[in-house]
N, C-alpha and C positions, 0 to 999 in steps of 0.2 A: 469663621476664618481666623487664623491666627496671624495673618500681617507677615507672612515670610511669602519669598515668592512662587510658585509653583516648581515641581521639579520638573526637571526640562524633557522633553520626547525624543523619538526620533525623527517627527516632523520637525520640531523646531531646531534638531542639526541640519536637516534636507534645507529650509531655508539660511541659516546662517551661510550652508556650503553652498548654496546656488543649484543644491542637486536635486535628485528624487529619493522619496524616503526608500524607496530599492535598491540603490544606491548605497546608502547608508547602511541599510543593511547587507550588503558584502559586504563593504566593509569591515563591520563589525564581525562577521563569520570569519574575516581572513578569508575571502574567495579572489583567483588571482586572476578576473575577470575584470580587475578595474583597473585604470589607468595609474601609473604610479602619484604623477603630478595632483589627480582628483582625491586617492587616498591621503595625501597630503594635505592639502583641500579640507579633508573631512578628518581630518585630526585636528586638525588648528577649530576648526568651528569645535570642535569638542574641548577642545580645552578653554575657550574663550569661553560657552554659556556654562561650563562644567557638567558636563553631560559624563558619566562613568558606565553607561551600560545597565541592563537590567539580566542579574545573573539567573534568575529562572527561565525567561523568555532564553537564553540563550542557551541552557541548561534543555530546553526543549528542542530548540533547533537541530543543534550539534550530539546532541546525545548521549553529551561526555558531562559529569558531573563536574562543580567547581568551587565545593563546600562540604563542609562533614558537620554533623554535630556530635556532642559532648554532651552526656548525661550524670550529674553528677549530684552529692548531696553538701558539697564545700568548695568552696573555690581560692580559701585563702588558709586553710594550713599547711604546713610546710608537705609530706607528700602527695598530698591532693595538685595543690599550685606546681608541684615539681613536674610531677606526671602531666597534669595539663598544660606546662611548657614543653614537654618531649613532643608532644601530640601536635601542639600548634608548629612547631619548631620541624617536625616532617610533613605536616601539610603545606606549608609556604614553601618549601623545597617540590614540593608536588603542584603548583600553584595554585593551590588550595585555600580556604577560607574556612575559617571554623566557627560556629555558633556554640556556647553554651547554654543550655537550659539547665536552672541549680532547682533542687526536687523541695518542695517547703517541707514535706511531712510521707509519711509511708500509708498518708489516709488514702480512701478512693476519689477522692478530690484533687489532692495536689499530685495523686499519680497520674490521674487523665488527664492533667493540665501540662505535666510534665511532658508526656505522650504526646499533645496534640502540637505542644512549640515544637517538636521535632520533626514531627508527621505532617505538619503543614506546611511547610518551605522547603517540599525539593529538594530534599537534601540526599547526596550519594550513599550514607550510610552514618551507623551512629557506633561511637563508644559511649558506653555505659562504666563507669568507674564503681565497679560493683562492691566498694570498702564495707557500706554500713545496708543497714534497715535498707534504709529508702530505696535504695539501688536493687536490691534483692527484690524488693516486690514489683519497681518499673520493669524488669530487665523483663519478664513474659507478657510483659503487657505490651509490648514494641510492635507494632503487625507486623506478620512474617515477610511483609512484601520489603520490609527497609531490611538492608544489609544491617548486621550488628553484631560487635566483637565486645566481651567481656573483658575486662582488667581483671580479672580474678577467676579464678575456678568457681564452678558452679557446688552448691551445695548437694552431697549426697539426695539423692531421692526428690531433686527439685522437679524436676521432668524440663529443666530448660537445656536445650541441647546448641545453644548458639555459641560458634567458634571463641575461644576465651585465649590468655595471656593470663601471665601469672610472677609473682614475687614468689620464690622458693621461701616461704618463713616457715617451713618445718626445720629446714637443713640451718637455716639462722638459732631457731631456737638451740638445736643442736649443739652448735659451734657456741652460742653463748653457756650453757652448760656446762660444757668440755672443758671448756676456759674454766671456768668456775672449779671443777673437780679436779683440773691437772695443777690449780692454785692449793691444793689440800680442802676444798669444802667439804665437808660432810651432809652437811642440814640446810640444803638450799630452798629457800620459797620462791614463789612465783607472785607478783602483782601484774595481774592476768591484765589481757584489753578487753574493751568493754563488751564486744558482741561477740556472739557465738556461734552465728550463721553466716555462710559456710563454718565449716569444722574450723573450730579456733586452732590454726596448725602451727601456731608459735609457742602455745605452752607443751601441745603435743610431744614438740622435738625438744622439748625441756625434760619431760617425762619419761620419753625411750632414753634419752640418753642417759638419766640416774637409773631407767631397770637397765641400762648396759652394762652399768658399772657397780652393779648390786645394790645401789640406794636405794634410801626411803624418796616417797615423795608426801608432803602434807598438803594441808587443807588448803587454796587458793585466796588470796583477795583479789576482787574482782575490782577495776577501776571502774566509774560510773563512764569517763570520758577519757580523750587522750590527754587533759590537761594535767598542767600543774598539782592546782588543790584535789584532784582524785589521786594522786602518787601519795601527795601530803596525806591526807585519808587513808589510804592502802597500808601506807606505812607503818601509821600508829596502830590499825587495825592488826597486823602482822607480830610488833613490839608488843600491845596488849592482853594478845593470846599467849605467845611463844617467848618475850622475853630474853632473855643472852642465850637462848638457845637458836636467835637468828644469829648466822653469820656473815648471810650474802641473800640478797633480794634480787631476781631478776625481772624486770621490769619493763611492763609492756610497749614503751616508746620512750626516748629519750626526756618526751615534756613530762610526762610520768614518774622517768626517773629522779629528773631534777627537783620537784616534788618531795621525793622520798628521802632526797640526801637531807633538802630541806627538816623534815619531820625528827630524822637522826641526829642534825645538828642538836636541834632546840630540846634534847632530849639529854646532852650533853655527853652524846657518842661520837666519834671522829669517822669519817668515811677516808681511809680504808681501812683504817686501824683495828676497829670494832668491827666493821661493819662493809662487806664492800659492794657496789652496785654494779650491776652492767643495762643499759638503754638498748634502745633499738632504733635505728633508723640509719642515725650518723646525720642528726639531726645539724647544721650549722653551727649552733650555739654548742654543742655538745663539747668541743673542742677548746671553746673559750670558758666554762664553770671553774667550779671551784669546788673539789677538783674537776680535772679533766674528765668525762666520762668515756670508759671504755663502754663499746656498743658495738652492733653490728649495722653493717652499713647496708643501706638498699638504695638501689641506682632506680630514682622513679624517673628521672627523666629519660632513661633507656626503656624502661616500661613504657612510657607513652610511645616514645618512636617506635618499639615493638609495637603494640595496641593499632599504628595508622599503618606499620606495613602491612598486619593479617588483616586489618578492614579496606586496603586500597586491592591488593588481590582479589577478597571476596566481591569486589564493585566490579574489578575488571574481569572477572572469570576465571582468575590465575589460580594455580596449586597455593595454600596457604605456604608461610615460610617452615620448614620445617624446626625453628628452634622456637617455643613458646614460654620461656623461662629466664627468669632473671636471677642470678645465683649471687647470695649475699655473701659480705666480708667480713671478717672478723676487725675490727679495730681496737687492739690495746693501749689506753691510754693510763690512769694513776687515780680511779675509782676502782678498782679492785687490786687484790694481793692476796697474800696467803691468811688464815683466817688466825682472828688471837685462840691464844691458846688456851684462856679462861672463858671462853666462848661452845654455843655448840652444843652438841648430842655426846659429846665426849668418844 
């Protein structure tokens, strides 16, 4: 026993209210078979023993779900948390409840474990935040019987066909590029993010956009993570190879970036002077560095509320929404400019 007191029933409303526990339960259905004064009655005994209802029992009754879960491999970087505020932020507008389940690892342990918190509670349907590993390997492991909407595109040749939402980061990488070459770059690198499944489509539209404009493209640094010290890493790594023949590093997230600018300081290069960077996210902090980070901005918490409208459709039987896309910004701030002139592929 652990010395708290029992959670309360619907018998012990039936007696607080003087009623029958059948009773109690119209009540709780909302059936307008009961007396207004009696419902009355049987609210106040629920709020005195603190009785709130048991949402699967009633999840069975009515038919109508009153919970979503969220499968995810982060719950506290910035667009992981962002997206998981859209998500939560249109379920309580649906008066919804959401559950997280966070994935430990991409082993076959912590994916059936991840599986069964979600598959065990009744739940109307899940989003999968399909960013990393972990998410890529839970997302077909889901039984087909749970509704389930991907945040991401599915990777070529996955064989997972479950309805998906998507951040446009090709047309980002794009617009960060563009920027970069309409600033005069010649010799832009890339510090790539760290996974590659699905199709990494941020460096991609880095790469179309220099074979648009007749560039080269070189050899990539790959970040280990979306942090800080992997930008820091990437950076040197970039400087060590290629030397004042970088101009401009584009870089695979904002934490990434600030990293990089970091690595350039201590190097005793000036960003944008030598050197100019552009981020990706439009991360909060990105605004307040030193400098300013220009980057592209991604609306993750319109990504979650997109994410719960294709999964409250797919619950109710509804046509999906026909828009599955969230289209990024460009944001010019005073990390990049036009490149030095003693810099570069000449």
């Amino acid at each position: 026993m652990n010395g708290f007191p029992q959670r309360p029933t619907l018998a012990d409303v039936a007696r607080a209210a003087g009623v029958s526990t059948v009773t109690v339960s119209r009540v709780v259905e909302g059936s307008d078979k009961v007396a207004a004064k009696t419902v009355a009655r049987v609210h106040d005994a629920m709020e005195q023993i603190g009785y709130f209802g048991n949402a699967a029992a009633t999840q069975l009754v009515s038919g109508r779900a009153s919970s979503i879960g969220i499968v995810t491999s982060n719950s506290s970087d910035y667009g992981y948390a962002s997206t998981i505020q859209g998500i939560e932020s249109a379920a309580r507008d649906a008066d919804m409840a959401v559950l997280i389940s966070v994935i430990e690892g991409a082993d076959p342990a912590s994916v059936r474990k991840a599986v069964a918190t979600v598959a065990s509670h009744g739940l109307g349907g899940v989003i999968v935040m399909d960013f990393d590993e972990g998410a890529h390997v839970v997302l077909p492991a889901i039984p087909a019987y749970i509704p389930v909407v991907s945040a991401t595109s599915p990777a070529e040749g996955s064989g997972v066909a479950r309805p998906y939402v998507f951040m446009d980061e090709y047309v980002g990488g794009k617009l960060a590029a563009t920027h970069l070459i309409e600033q005069g770059h010649r010799s832009i690198f890339v510090l790539a993010p760290p996974d590659t499944r699905p199709a990494e489509r941020r460096s991609l539209g880095i790469f179309d956009a220099l074979t648009e404009a007749r560039l080269p493209y070189y050899p990539v640094a790959r970040a280990a993570d979306w942090q800080p010290a992997s930008g820091y890493a990437g950076a040197n790594e970039l400087l060590d190879s290629f030397g004042d023949r970088v101009t401009a590093i584009a870089c695979a997230n904002d934490q990434v970036a600030l990293g990089a600018v970091r690595a350039i300081l201590d190097r005793g290069l000036r960003v944008p002077d030598d050197i100019s960077i552009i981020g990706f996210d439009d991360h909060p902090l990105a605004a307040f560095a030193v400098p300013q980070l220009t980057t592209i901005a991604q609306d993750f918490e319109a990504l979650g509320r997109l994410s719960f409208a294709h999964l409250h459709s797919l619950m109710e039987g509804r046509d999906l929404p026909a828009v599955r896309d969230v289209q990024p910004q460009l944001v010019v701030r005073s990390s990049t400019s036009h490149p030095h002139p003693t810099r570069g592929f000449g």
